[in-house]
N, C-alpha and C positions, 0 to 999 in steps of 0.2 A: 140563255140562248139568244143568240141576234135575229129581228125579224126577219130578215131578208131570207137566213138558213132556215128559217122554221117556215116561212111559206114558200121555198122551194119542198120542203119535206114533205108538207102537206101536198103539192103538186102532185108528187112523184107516187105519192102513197094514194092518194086519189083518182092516178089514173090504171091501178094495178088492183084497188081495192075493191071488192063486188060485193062485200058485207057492212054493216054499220062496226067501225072504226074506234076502239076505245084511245083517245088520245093523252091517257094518265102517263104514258112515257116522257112526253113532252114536260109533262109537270117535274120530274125529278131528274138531279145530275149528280149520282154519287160518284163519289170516289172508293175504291179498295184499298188498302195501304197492311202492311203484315207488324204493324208497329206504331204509339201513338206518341205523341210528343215529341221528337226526335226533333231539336234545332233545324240540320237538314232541309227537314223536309217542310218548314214555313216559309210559306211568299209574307216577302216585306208589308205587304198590304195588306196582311190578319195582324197587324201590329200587336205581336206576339212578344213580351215582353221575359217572360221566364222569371218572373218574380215572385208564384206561390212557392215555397221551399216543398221539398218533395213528402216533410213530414206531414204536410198540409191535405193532402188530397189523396184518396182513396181510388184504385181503379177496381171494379167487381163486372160481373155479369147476371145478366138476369135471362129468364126464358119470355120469348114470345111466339106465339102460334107456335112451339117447339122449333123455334129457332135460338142460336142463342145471340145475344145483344150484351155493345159493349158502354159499359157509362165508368162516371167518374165522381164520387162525392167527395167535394171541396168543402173543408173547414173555415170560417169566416175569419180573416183577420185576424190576429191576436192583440194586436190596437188597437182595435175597434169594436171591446165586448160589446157594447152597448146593443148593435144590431146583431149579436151569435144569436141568439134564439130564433132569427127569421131562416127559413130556408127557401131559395128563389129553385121551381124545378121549368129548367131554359129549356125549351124545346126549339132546335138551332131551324134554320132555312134549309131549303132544295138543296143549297153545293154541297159537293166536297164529303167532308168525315166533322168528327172532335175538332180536330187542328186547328178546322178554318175558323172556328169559334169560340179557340180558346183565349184569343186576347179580349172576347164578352166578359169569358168567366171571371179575368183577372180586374176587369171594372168592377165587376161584379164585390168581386172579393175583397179588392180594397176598399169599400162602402163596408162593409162587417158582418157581408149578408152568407152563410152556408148556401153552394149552389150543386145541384144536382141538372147533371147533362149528360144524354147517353144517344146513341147511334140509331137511325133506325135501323129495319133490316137492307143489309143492301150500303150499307155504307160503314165508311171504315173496317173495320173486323167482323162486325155482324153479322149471320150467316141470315138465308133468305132473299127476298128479292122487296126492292121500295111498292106499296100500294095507299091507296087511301087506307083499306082496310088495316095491313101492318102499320100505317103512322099509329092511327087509332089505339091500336093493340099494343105498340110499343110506350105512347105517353100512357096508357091505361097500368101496364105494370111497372112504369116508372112509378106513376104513385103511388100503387099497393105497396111498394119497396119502401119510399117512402113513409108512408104510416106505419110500416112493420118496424123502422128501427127507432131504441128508448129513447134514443138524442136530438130526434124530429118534434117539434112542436106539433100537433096535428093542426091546430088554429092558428097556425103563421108561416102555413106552406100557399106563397106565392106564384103564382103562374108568369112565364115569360115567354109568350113567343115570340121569332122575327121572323119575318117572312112565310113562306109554307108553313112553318112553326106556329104560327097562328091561329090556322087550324085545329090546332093538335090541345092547343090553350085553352082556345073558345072550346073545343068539344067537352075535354075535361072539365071544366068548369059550369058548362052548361046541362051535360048530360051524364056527368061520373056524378062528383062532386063539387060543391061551389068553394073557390077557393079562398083565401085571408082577400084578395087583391087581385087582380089580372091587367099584367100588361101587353099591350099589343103593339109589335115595331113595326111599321111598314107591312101592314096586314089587307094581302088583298081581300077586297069581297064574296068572292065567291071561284072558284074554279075555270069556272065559265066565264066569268067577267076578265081572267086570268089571262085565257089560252085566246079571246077575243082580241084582245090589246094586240098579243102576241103577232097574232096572223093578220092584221091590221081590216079585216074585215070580218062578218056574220058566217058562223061555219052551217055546211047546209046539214040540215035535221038526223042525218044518218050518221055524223060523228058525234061519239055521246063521251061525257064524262064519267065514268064509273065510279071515281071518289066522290064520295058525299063531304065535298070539300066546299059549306056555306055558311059564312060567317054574316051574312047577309039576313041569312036565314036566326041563327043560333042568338046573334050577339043580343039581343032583347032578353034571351034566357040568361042569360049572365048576369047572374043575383048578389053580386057582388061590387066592390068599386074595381072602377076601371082605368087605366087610365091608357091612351092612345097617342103613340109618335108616329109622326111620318114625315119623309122630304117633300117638300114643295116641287124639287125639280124631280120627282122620283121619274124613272125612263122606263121601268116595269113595271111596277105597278101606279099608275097612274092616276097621282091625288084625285082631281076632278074627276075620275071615273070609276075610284071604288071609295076614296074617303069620306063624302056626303051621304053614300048608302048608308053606312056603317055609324056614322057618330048619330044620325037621323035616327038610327033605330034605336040606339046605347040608349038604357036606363042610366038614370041618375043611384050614386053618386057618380060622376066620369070626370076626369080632364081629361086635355089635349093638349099638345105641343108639334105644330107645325113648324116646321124647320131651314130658313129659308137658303138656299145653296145647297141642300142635303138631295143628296141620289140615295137609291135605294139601298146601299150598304154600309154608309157611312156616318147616319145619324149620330152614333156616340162621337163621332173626329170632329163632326162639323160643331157640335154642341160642345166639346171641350169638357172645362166644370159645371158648365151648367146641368150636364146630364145626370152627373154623380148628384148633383145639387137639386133636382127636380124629383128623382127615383129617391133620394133618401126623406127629402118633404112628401111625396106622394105616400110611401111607406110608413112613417111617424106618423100623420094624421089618421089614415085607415087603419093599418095595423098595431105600431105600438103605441094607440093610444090609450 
């Protein structure tokens, strides 16, 4: 959302509001859609390529808070058995559905990695509505799914998130289970640090954030390697203002990859091969080694 719309909103809702304000709406922008993958319906800019053949990728459902949710488990590459045994489970950003995400998976997939990716509620097909609480719930039974099938490594299930997916990473990893790896794309610090940037000034005490949405908090718990991307020019979440919280806190092992020219959604474009080239060394040293 653009600042200028978001602190008109807050104006408006500020001057009509006479109770303390949960502002978690502002955090999420799904989309509904009655259909996934349809050429159609891709903007140019999720550089959606249509290159897993359709034997490749599995679409299922799972239940959350008895809602149900829609994902999709990708098989890795068939030239590239080397990395089948890793499964990446991508927990996508705030926009949109699958869609917006799926030319990630298709990186993804051609490095040789199995990737699981699924909707929260509230987005795409999903039934329910977006919360902290349902992120939480939805990456939590994405990996019991996970662990439930015989063709998952349970020791080389990787965490990815990008953006608000971050959250969803750091949590699992911190507070479920620790995972093979965790990577974090353009991962703000905290919720708060978030909806700050956003409204370009200090919200007064009576709006509160009800997601326990703190990576600020969490990433120290993260008992695992790590490794951290983000753009230099990022315009939402704002290197200098959330990425020194966060690698400050990171236990070792961790890399970094600061990007420079990268805005907040484009980190794989702007890196090119090097991205495929950094995730597949990051991967080989921690996990298959």
């Amino acid at each position: 959302m653009k600042k200028g719309r978001l602190i008109l909103m807050l104006f408006f809702v500020g001057l009509f509001c006479t109770r303390p304000f949960s502002l978690d709406d502002f955090l999420f922008d799904p989309s509904e859609i009655d259909e996934y993958l349809r050429p159609a319906d891709m903007d140019e800019d999720w550089h959606v390529r249509f290159i897993i053949p359709n034997w490749q990728y599995q679409g299922l459902t799972l239940t959350s808070m008895d809602n149900t949710i829609y994902a999709y488990f990708v098989y890795g590459n068939p030239d590239s058995v080397t990395n089948n045994d890793v499964t990446i489970l991508y927990c996508h950003g705030r926009s949109e559905n699958i869609n917006r995400y799926w030319g990630r998976v298709e990186y993804l997939w051609e490095m040789g990695y199995n990737v699981f990716i699924f909707d929260y509620q509230g987005y795409g097909k999903s039934e329910g509505s977006p919360s902290g609480e349902a992120f939480y719930s939805d990456g939590y039974e994405a990996l019991s799914y996970l662990l439930s099938r015989p063709n998952v490594d349970p020791s080389k299930i990787v965490y990815y998130g990008q953006s608000l997916g971050c959250f969803v990473a750091a949590y699992l990893s911190a507070d479920v289970r620790p995972g093979a790896a965790v990577i974090l794309e353009s991962s703000p610090a905290s919720a708060t640090a978030l909806l700050h940037d956003g409204a370009l000034v200090h919200l007064p005490a009576d709006y509160v954030v009800e997601a326990d949405f703190d990576n600020e908090k969490r990433i120290a718990d993260i008992d695992c390697p790590l490794f951290m991307m983000h753009g230099r020019d990022d315009d939402y979440v704002v290197f200098d203002r959330h990425v020194p919280y966060l690698w400050d806190k990171a236990v070792q092992p961790k890399e970094s990859l600061w990007v420079d020219g990268a805005v907040h959604d484009d980190v794989p474009e702007v890196l090119g091969a090097e991205y495929h080239t950094r995730i597949i060394q990051f991967i080989n040293t921690y996990v298959n080694n």
